[in-house]
C-alpha positions in Angstrom: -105.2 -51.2 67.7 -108.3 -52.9 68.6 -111.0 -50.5 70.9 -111.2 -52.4 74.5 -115.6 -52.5 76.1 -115.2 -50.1 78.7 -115.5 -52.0 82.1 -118.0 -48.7 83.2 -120.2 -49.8 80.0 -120.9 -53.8 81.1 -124.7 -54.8 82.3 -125.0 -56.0 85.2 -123.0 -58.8 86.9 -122.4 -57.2 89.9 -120.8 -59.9 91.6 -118.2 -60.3 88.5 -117.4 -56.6 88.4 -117.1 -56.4 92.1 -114.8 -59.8 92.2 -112.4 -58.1 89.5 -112.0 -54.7 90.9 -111.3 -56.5 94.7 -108.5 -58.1 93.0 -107.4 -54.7 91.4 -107.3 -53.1 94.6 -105.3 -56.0 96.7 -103.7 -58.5 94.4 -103.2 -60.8 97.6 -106.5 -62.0 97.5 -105.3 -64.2 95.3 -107.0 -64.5 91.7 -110.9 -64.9 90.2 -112.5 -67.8 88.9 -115.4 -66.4 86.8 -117.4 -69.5 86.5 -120.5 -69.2 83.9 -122.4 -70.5 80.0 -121.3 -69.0 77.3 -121.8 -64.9 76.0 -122.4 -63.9 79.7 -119.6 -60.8 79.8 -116.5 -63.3 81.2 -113.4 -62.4 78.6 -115.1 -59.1 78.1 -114.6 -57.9 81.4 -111.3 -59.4 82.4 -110.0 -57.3 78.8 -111.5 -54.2 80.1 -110.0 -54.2 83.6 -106.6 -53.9 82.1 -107.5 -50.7 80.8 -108.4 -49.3 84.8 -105.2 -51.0 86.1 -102.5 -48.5 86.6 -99.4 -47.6 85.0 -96.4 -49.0 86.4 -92.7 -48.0 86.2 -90.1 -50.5 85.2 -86.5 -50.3 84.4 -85.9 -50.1 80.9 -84.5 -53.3 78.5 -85.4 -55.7 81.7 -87.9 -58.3 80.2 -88.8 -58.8 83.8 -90.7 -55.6 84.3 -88.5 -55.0 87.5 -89.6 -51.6 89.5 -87.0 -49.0 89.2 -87.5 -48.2 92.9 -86.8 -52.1 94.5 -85.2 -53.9 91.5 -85.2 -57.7 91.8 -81.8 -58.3 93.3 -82.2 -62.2 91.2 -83.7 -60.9 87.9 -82.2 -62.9 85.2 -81.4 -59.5 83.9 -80.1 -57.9 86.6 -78.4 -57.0 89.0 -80.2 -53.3 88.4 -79.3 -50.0 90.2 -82.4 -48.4 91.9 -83.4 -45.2 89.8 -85.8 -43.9 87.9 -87.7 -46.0 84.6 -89.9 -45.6 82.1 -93.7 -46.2 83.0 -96.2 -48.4 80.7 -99.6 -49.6 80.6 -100.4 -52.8 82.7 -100.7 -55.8 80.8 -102.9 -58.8 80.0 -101.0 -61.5 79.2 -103.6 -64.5 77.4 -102.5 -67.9 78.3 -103.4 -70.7 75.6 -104.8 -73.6 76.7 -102.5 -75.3 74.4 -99.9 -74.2 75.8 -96.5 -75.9 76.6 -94.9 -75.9 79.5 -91.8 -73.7 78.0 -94.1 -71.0 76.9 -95.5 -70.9 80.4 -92.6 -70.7 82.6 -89.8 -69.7 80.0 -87.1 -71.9 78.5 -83.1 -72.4 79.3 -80.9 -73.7 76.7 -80.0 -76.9 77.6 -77.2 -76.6 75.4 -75.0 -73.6 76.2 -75.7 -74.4 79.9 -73.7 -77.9 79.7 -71.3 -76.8 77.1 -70.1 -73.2 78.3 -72.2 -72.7 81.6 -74.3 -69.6 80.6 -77.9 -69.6 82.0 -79.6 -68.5 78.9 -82.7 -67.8 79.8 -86.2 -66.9 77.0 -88.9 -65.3 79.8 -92.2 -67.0 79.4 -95.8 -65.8 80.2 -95.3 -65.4 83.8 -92.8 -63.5 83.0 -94.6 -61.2 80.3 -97.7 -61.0 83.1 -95.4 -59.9 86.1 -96.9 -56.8 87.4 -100.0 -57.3 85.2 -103.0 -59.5 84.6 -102.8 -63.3 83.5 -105.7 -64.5 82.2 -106.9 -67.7 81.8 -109.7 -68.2 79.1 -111.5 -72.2 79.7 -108.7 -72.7 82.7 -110.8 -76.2 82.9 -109.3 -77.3 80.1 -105.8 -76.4 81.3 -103.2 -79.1 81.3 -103.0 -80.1 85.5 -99.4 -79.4 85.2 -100.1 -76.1 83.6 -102.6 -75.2 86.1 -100.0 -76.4 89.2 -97.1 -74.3 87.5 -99.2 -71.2 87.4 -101.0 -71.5 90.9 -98.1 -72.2 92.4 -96.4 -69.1 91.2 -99.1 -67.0 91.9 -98.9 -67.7 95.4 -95.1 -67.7 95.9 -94.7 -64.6 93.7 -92.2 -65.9 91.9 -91.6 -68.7 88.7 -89.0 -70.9 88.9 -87.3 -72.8 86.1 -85.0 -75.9 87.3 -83.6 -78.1 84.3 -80.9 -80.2 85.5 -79.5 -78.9 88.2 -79.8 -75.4 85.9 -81.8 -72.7 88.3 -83.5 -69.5 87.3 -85.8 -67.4 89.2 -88.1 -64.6 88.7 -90.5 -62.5 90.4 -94.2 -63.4 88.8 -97.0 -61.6 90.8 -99.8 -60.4 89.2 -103.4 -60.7 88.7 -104.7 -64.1 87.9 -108.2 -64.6 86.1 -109.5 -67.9 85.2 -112.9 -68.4 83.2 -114.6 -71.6 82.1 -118.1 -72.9 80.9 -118.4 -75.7 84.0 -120.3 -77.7 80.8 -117.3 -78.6 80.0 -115.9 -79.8 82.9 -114.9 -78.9 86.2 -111.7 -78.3 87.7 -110.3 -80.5 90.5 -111.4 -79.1 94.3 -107.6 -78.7 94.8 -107.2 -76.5 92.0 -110.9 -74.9 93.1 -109.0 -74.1 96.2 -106.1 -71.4 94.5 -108.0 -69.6 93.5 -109.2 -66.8 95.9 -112.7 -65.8 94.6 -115.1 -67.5 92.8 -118.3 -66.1 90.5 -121.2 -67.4 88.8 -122.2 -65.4 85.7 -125.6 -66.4 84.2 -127.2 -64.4 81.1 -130.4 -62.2 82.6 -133.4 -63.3 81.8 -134.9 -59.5 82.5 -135.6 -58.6 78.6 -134.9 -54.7 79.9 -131.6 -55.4 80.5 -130.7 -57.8 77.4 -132.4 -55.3 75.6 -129.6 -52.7 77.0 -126.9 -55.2 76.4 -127.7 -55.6 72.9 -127.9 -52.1 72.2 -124.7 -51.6 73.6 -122.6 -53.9 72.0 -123.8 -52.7 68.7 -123.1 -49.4 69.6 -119.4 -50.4 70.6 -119.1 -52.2 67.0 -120.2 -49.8 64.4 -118.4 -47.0 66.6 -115.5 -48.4 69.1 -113.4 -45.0 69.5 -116.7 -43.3 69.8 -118.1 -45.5 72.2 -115.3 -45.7 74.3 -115.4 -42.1 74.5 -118.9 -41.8 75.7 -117.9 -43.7 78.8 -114.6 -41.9 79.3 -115.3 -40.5 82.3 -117.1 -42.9 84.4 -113.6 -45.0 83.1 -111.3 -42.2 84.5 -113.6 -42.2 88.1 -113.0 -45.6 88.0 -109.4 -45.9 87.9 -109.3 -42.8 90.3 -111.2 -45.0 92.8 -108.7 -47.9 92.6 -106.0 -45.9 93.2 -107.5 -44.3 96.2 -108.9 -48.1 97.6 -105.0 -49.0 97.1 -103.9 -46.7 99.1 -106.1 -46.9 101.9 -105.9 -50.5 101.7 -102.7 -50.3 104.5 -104.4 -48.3 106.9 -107.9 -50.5 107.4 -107.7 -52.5 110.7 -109.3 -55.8 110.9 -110.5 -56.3 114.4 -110.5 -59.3 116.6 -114.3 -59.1 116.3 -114.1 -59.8 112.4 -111.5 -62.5 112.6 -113.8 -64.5 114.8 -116.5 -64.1 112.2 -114.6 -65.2 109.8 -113.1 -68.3 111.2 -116.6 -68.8 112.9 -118.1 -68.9 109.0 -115.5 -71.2 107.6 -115.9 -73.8 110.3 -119.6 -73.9 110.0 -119.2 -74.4 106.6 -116.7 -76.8 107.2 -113.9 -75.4 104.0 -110.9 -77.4 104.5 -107.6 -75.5 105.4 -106.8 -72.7 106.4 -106.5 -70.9 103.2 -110.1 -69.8 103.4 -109.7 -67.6 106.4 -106.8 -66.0 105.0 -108.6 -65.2 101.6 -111.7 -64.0 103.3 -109.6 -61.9 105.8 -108.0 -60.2 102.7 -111.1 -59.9 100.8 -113.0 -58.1 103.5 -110.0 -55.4 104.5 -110.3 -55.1 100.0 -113.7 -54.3 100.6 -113.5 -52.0 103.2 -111.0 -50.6 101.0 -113.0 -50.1 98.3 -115.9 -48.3 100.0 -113.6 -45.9 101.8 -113.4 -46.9 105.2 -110.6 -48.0 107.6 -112.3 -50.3 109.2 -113.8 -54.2 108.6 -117.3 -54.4 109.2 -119.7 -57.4 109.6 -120.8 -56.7 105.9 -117.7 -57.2 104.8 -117.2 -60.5 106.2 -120.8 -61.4 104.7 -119.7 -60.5 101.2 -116.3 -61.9 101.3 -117.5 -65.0 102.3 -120.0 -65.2 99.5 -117.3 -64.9 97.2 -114.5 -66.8 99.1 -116.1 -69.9 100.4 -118.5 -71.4 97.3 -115.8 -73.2 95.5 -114.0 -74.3 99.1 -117.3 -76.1 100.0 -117.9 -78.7 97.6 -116.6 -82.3 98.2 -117.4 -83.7 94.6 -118.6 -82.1 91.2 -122.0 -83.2 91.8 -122.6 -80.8 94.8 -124.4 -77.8 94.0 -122.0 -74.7 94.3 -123.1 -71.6 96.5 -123.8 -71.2 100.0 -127.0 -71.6 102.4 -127.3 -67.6 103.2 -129.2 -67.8 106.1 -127.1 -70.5 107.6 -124.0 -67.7 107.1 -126.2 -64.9 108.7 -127.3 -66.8 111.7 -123.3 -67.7 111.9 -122.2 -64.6 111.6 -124.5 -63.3 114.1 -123.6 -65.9 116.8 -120.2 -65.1 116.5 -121.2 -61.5 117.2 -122.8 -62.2 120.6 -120.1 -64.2 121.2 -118.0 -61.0 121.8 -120.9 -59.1 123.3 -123.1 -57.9 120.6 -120.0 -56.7 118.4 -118.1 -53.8 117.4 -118.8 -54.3 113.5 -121.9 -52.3 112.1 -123.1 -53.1 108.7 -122.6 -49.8 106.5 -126.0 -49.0 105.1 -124.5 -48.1 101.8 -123.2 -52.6 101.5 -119.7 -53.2 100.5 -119.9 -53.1 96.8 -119.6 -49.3 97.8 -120.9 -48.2 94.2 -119.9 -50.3 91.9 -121.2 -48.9 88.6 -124.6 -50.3 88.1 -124.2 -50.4 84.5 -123.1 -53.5 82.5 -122.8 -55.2 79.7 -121.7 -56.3 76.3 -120.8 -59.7 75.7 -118.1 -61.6 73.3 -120.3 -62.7 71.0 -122.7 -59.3 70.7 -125.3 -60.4 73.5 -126.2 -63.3 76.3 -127.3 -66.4 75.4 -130.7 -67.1 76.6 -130.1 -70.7 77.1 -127.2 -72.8 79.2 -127.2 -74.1 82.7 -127.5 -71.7 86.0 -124.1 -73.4 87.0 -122.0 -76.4 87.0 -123.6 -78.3 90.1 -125.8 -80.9 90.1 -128.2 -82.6 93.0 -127.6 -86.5 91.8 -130.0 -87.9 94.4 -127.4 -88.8 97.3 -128.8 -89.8 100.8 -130.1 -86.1 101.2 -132.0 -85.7 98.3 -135.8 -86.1 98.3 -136.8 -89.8 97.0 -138.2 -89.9 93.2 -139.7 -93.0 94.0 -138.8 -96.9 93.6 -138.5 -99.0 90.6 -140.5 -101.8 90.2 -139.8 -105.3 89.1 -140.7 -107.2 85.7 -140.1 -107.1 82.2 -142.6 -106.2 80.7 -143.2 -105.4 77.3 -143.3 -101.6 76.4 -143.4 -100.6 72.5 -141.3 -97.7 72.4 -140.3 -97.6 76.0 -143.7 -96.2 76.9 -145.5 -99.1 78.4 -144.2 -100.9 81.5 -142.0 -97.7 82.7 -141.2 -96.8 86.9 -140.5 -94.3 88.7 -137.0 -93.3 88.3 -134.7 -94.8 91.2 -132.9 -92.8 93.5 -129.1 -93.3 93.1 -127.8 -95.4 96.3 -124.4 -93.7 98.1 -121.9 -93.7 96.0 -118.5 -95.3 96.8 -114.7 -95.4 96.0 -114.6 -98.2 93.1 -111.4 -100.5 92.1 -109.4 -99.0 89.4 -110.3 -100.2 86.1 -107.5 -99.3 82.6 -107.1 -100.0 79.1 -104.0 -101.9 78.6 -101.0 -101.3 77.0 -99.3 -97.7 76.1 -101.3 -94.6 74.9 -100.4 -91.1 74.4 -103.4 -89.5 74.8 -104.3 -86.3 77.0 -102.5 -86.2 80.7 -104.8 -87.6 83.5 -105.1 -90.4 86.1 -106.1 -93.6 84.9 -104.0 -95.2 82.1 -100.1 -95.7 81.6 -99.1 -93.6 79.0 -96.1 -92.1 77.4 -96.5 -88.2 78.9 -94.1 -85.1 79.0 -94.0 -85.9 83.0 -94.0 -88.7 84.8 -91.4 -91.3 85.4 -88.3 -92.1 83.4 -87.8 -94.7 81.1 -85.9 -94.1 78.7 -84.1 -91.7 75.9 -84.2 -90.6 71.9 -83.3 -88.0 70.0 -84.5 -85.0 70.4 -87.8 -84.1 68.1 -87.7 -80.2 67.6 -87.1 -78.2 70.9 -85.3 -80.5 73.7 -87.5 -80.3 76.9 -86.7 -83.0 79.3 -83.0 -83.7 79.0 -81.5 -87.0 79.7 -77.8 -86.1 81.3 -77.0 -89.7 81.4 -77.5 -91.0 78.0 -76.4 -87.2 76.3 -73.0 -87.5 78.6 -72.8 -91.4 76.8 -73.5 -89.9 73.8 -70.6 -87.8 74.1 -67.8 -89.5 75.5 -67.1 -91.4 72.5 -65.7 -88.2 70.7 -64.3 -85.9 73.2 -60.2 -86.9 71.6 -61.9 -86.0 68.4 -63.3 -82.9 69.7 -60.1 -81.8 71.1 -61.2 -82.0 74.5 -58.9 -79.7 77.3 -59.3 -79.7 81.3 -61.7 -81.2 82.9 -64.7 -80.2 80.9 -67.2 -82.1 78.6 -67.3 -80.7 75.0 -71.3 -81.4 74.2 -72.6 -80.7 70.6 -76.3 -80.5 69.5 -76.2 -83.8 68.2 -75.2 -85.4 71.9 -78.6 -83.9 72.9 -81.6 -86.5 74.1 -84.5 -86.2 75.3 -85.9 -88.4 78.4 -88.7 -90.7 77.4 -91.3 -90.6 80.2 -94.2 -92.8 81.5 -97.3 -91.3 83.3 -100.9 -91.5 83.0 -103.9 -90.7 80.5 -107.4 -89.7 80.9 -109.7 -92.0 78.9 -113.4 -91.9 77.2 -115.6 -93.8 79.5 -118.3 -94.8 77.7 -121.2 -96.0 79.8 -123.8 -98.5 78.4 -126.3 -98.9 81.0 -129.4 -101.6 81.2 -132.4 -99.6 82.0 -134.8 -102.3 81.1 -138.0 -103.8 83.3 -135.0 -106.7 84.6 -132.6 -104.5 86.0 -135.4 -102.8 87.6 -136.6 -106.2 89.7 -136.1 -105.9 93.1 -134.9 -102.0 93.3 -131.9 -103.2 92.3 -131.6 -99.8 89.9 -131.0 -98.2 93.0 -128.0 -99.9 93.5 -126.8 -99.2 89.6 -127.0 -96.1 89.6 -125.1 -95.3 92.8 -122.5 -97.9 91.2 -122.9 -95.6 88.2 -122.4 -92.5 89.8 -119.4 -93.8 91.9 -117.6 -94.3 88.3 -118.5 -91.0 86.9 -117.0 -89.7 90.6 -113.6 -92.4 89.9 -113.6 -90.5 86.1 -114.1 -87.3 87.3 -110.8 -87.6 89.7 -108.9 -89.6 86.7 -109.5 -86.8 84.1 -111.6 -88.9 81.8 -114.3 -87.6 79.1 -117.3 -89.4 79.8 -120.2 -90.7 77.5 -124.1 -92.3 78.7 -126.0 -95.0 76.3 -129.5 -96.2 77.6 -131.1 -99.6 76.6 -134.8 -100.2 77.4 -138.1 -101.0 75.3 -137.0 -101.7 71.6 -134.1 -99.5 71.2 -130.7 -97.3 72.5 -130.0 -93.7 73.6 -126.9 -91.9 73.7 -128.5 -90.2 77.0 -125.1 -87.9 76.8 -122.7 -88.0 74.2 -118.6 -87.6 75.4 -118.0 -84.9 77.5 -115.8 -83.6 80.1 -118.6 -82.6 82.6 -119.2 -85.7 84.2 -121.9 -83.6 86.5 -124.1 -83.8 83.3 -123.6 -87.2 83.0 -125.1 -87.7 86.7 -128.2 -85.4 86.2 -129.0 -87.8 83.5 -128.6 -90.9 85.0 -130.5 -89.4 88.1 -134.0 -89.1 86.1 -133.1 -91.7 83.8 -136.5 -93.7 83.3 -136.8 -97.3 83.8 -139.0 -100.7 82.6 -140.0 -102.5 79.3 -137.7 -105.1 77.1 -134.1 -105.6 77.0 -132.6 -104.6 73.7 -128.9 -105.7 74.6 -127.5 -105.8 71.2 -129.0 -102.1 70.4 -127.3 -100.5 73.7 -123.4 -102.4 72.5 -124.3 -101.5 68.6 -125.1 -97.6 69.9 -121.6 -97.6 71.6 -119.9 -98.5 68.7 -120.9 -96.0 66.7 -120.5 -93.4 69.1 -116.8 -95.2 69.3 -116.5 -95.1 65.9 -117.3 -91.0 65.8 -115.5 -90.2 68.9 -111.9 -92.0 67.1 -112.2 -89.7 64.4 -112.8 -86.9 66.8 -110.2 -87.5 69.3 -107.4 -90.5 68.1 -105.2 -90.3 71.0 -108.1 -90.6 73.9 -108.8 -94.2 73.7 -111.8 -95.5 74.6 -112.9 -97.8 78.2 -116.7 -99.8 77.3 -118.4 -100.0 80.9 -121.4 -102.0 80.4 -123.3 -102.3 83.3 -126.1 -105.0 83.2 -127.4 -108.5 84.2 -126.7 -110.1 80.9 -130.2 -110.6 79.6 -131.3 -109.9 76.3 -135.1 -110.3 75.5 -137.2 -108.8 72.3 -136.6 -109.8 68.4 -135.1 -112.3 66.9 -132.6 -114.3 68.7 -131.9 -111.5 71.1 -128.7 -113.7 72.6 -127.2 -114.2 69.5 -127.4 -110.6 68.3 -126.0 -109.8 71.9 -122.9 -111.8 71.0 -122.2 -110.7 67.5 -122.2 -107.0 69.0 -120.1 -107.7 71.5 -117.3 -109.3 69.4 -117.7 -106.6 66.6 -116.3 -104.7 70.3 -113.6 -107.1 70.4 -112.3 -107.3 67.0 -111.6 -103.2 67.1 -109.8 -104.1 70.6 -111.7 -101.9 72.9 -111.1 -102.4 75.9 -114.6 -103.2 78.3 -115.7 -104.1 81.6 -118.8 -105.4 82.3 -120.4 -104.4 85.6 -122.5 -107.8 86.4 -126.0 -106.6 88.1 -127.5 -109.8 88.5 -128.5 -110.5 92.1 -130.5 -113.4 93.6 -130.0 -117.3 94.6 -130.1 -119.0 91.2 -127.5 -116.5 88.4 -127.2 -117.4 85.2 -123.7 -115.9 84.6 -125.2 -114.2 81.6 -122.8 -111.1 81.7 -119.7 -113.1 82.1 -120.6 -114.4 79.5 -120.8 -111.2 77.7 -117.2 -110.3 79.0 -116.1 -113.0 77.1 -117.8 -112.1 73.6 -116.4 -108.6 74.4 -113.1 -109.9 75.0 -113.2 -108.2 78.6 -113.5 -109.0 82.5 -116.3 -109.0 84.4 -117.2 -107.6 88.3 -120.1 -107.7 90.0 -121.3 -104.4 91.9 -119.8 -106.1 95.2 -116.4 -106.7 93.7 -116.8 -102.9 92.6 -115.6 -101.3 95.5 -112.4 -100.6 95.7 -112.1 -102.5 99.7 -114.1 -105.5 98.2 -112.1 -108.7 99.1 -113.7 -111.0 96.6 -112.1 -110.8 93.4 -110.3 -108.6 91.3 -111.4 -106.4 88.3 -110.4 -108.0 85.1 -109.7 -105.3 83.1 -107.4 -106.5 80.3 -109.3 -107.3 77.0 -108.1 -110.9 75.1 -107.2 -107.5 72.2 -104.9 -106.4 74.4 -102.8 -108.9 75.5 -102.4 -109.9 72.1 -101.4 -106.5 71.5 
């Protein structure tokens, strides 16, 4: 049996420790999201809380976990008498992030259910977790449906399982941890939302402290029983003090005072809903919980909202997470002289109330020194400081170097038309292309391929009328063998790889008309980020092409690049199209099922070499023979066009828009977004 890192034992993170134990002491705060780069503590911790949680009692045989004293009067497993059960150690159920939906929620047999009526019911994770902790290692990279399934049941308290017209419910509440690297993607603000607290983890850069982690973690490898032995007792003061903070947690008052703070602080930070004010009402009574008092205080209301609100705040992935502290302090003290100076004194000792000062020990042996502070980026919207205009010109620059401006500050970003690839894929659930997906609308039926998961009553009941004289059929029911059996066929939508190929030459530069690209740009990587695409950058300038970012799913990455992305010198067309196909060509052997969208966003031009035009064409119809499907984003402006980049569109085999026709309220034209591949296809 593998040794758990004592929680007492970690380094630092304060604010992760102190997010966890809230959620010990009340559950109904609703779940951590312990946002953070890689070797900073995350899994660690959330495995060594389980060993503080306390035991709990549960009738014996029910796979439910029901408490012996108030028994689920629907457990599948039931009906129970109230008595007395066996007690067992919480649990921490691990959720894979392959997961399928049956081994989530739990599975009925379709089978016995039509054929003899029995609800036969295998318990699934939510199940397993009931009473317990459900963790969610890179919950970014959850299937949505996955995510929606288990946030909605962590709020209800319950999972239900409908299969055609079949019903079972169960209770499911427990404690629900979600950790991710926000480098690989963010989750959608709706999904942000569930969750009740939020944390950013960062490796310290204090060498004291890595020094301790270090030493630590070795420690805890050579010897786990012996280490965990050395910290027994700050572990066993630990779980003492949860116990205690759970059952004060019904006696602290929350006064009218501390309400209006709190609904004062999520106005002026202007969180959407009302779940906010619930969470941060919860989380602030926890706190007082937790430093042994019965009643909220201002501080309270300070710290819960540093850990409620973050995550409710931001409007897009590109906005930098946390909040303006001195904007909440000056909030929180207006609201106090609203109600004549207050009745809420901070407590001297703060709200974290002693949480063990120690920390430490990482997954991997240690912190990693490098990695991002967070997931949020400043992408030079209409607040950010200016970086200066680009200038106009093509000038020649030998390796980029010569000729460069300024780069442009990104114009305001905008909802764009919807652009697709064409025809049928079956790549990874999202929002932009049709696809054949396990939900979505139905079109259709087959046989079933392993495990049936979406029935099709109609077509199984055709499939067995036929034999029902054969089958010696009595009364008025339907005799239904395994081979009747078939599976719905369903249509939804894919997330894509939008590959960006973006002129950054001395002629898209003329006339600050990068300004104008890169908020076009950046209002794509926003229309990816909803649609649940990965996202790549190539760069053309000077002589050659950069892949600026190769394919990702953190689309804010892609944004701080194109923010300081330089400008000027020569137009290497055919470079920027032959660097997208080989990154194509990579990511296909990578990823089959995700296929690709080619966004090329230029005027058309092509100067430096030999025949630039030619080479231009040839690279776009090496594009078209592999039937990627492209766009190209026509960023030619003035009185006199040339129609250069239509005339790409057509070597690539794809449609062209200009930035006007972008927007998705533009009344001039439509986005041609079908490649010649693809209707041949």
């Amino acid at each position: 049996m593998n040794t758990p890192y004592p929680f007492t034992a970690i380094v630092g993170q304060d604010d992760l420790r102190l997010g966890l134990l809230l959620n010990a002491v009340s559950p109904a705060v609703g779940g951590v999201l312990v946002r953070g780069e890689k070797g900073t503590a995350k899994s660690t911790a959330v495995r060594a809380l389980a060993a503080l949680m306390p035991e709990v009692e549960v009738v014996a045989g029910c796979r439910f976990s029901c408490a012996p004293g108030a028994p689920d009067p629907a457990c599948p497993d039931g009906p129970h008498e109230a008595g007395t059960g066996a007690s067992r150690p919480a649990r921490t159920v691990e959720l894979p992030v392959g997961a399928s939906e049956d081994r989530l929620v739990g599975a009925l047999d379709i089978e016995r259910a039509l054929s003899e009526g029995v609800k036969a019911f295998e318990p699934g994770l939510l199940a397993d977790a009931h009473r317990g902790i459900l963790y969610v290692d890179e919950v970014n990279l959850l299937h949505d449906h996955l995510v929606d399934l288990l946030l909605d049941a962590a709020a209800m308290g319950a999972s239900y399982v409908e299969r055609e017209g079949v019903s079972v419910r169960h209770a499911a509440r427990f404690l629900l941890v979600g950790t991710m690297n926000p480098e690989e993607g963010e989750l959608r603000p709706q999904l942000l939302d569930r969750f009740g607290l939020t944390v950013e983890v960062a490796a310290s850069r204090d060498t004291d402290l890595r020094v301790e982690v270090v030493r630590r973690r070795l420690a805890h490898d050579d010897d786990p029983a012996g280490f965990a032995a050395r910290w027994a007792d700050e572990e066993a003061a630990l779980r003492e003090r949860i116990v205690a903070a759970r059952s004060l947690l019904p006696h602290v008052v929350l006064g009218d005072g501390v309400l209006r703070q709190i609904a004062a602080t999520c106005a002026a930070f202007e969180v959407d809903g009302m779940r906010a004010d619930i969470v941060m009402a919860r989380t602030a009574t926890a706190l007082a919980a937790w430093a042994g008092r019965e009643e909220v205080v201002a501080e309270d209301v300070r710290q819960a909202a540093l850990l409620a609100l973050p995550h409710r705040r931001r409007r897009n992935p590109f906005d930098a997470p946390g909040l303006d502290e001195d904007k909440l302090d000056q909030t929180l003290e207006d609201a106090a002289d609203e109600q004549g100076g207050g009745d809420d004194d901070p407590d001297p000792d703060g709200p974290g109330g002693g949480v063990p000062p120690q920390g430490g020990g990482s997954d991997d042996g240690g912190t990693d020194a490098g990695g991002h502070d967070d997931g949020g980026t400043d992408t030079g919207g209409p607040d950010a400081p200016g970086r200066g205009e680009a200038g106009s010109g093509d000038a020649p620059a030998p390796g980029g170097g010569a000729g460069e401006q300024q780069p442009a500050r990104a114009g305001e970003p905008f909802r764009t038309k919807m652009l697709s690839v064409p025809g049928l894929g079956e790549g990874a659930a999202g929002r932009r292309s049709r696809a054949r997906t396990e939900h979505g609308r139905t079109t259709g039926s087959r046989r079933p391929e392993g495990a049936l998961t979406k029935l099709h009553l109609a077509a199984t009941v055709r499939a067995a009328a036929p034999h029902q004289r054969a089958r010696g059929r009595s009364g008025r029911g339907l005799v239904v063998r395994r081979d009747d059996l078939r599976q719905a066929t369903r249509e939804g939508r894919e997330g894509n790889l939008v590959l960006f190929v973006v002129d950054a030459s001395g002629s898209m530069a003329a006339r600050q008309r990068m300004s104008a690209v890169k908020g076009a740009v950046l209002s794509l990587l926003l229309d990816a980020y909803q649609r649940r695409d990965k996202v790549g950058l190539v760069t053309f300038r000077g002589r050659d092409a950069e892949v600026v970012l190769p394919p990702t799913s953190s689309v804010d990455a892609a944004a701080a690049r194109l923010e300081s992305l330089p400008t000027g010198g020569r137009t290497p067309l055919a470079a920027g199209l032959l660097k997208a196909h080989d990154v194509l060509r990579v990511e296909r052997l990578r990823d089959p099922s995700r296929r690709p969208l080619l966004v090329v966003v230029t005027d058309g031009r092509a100067t430096g070499g030999v025949d630039p035009v030619a080479l231009a064409a040839r690279a776009g119809r090496l594009h078209a023979s592999e039937g990627t499907a492209s766009v190209v984003v026509d960023c030619e402006s003035g009185f006199v066009r040339l129609g250069l980049a239509a005339q790409l569109a057509r070597e690539l085999g794809g449609g062209a828009v200009t930035l006007d026709e972008l927007r998705a309220d533009s009344i001039t034209g439509l986005v041609k977004d079908i490649t010649a591949a693809g209707r041949a296809a």
